[in-house]
N, C-alpha and C positions, 0 to 999 in steps of 0.2 A: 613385821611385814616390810618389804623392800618398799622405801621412798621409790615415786616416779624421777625420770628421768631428769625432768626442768624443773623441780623440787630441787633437786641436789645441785644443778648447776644455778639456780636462783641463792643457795645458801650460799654455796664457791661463790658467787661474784658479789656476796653482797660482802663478805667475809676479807673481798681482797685475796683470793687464792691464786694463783698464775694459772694453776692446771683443771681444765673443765669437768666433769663430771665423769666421762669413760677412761680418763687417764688413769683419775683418782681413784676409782675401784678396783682398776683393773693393779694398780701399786698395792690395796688392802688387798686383793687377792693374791699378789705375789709373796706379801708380808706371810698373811693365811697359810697360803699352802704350803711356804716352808716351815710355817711355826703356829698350827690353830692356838695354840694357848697363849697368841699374841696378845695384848692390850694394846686399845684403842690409842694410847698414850706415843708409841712412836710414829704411826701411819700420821695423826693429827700434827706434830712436829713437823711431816717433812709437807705436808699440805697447805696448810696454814698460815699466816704471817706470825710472828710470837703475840700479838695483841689480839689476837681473833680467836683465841681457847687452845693455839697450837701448844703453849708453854705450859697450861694450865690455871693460868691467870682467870680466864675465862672460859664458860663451860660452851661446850662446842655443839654449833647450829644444831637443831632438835635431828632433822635429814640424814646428817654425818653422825650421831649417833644411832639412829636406825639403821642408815645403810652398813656401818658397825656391825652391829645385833645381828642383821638377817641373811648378812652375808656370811658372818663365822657360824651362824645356824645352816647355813644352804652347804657351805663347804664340808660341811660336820655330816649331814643328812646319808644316813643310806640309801633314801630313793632318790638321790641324784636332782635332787631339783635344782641345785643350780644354776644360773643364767648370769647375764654381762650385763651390767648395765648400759644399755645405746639409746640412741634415739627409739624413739616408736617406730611400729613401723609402718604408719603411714610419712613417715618422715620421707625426705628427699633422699634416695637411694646413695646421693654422692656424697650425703651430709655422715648417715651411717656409715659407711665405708671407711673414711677419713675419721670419724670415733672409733671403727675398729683397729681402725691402726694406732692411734691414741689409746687404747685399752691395754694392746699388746706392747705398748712401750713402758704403757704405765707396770704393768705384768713384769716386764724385766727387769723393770727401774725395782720393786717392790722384792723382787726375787733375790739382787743386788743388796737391798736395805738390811735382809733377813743371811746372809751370810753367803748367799747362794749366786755366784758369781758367771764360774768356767762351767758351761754345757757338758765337758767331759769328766767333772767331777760327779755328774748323776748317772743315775743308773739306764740302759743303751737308749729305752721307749722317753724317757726323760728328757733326754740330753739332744734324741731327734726333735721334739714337742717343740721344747725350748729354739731351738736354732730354725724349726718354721714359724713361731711369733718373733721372731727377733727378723722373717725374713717379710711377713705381712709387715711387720712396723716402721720399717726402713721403704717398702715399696706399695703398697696396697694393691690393688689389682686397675686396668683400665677397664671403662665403662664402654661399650661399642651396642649393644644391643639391650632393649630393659629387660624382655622379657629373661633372659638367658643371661645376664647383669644381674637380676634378683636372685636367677634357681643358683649361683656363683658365691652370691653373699650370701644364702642361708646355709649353703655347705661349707663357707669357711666357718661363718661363725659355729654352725654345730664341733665342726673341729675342734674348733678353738675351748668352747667350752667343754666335751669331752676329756679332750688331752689336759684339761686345767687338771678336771678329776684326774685324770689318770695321774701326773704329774704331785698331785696332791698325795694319794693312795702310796705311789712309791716313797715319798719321803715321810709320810707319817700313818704306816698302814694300820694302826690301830686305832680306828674311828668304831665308836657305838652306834647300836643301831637305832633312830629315825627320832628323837621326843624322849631319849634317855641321855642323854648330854649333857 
């Protein structure tokens, strides 16, 4: 089961990590989707200080092994369940926004870790995905109105997790179906 939001970012800060909770998933996601037969063993290196389980010295906060498990389960899933870890969302619409752009950086950085650099070395739907979270990450969007500000962020974010799958499917399209993994 996916840790909550400030679960994960209560582990990060107590761990000493630099990067908060939407970065950091969104870097395991990046790991993931270019390689689901990743281990938890590189994502924790680059998150981690080396005294805090990133090295293996010590075993890593209970949260960051779950969010581990449920994310390489979610990415794996034929029914798509998938989701980002963000704020709630009764959270502050400005607060989410700014973690989705944190997500998508973490996403690039993690895509980066795993070998997957240049946009035009992926396949065309890929290589578009990639170059609009590289363009949320660098810019996020402005905030001028709530109501039409919220219907704004739930369409990028479906985007975003979408095109994760999608992104995933083209570099590793041989995923089992749903609880056989």
């Amino acid at each position: 089961m996916m840790p909550g939001y400030e679960a994960v970012e209560d582990s990060l800060r107590t761990a000493g990590a630099a990067a908060g909770a939407a970065e950091v998933h969104g870097t395991l996601c990046g790991l993931l989707t270019a390689n689901l037969g990743s281990g938890a063993g590189a994502w924790l290196r680059e998150i981690l200080p080396p005294d805090a389980g990133g090295q293996g010295e010590a075993a890593p906060p209970q949260a960051l092994a779950a969010l581990f498990e449920a994310t390489r389960t979610q990415l794996a899933d034929a029914l798509l369940s998938f989701d980002l870890l963000l704020p709630p969302d009764d959270s502050d619409l400005e607060r989410r926004v700014e973690a989705l752009g944190l997500w998508c950086q973490g996403f690039l950085y993690g895509l980066a870790l795993a070998g997957v650099g240049e946009p035009r070395t992926l396949p065309q739907d890929s290589a578009e995905i990639v170059r609009d979270l590289s363009e949320i990450a660098r810019t996020g969007f402005s905030l001028d109105d709530q109501e039409e500000d919220e219907a704004a962020f739930q369409e990028i974010h479906e985007y975003v997790r979408v095109g994760v799958l999608l992104v995933s499917e083209e570099l590793q399209p041989l995923k089992g179906p749903s609880g056989l993994h």
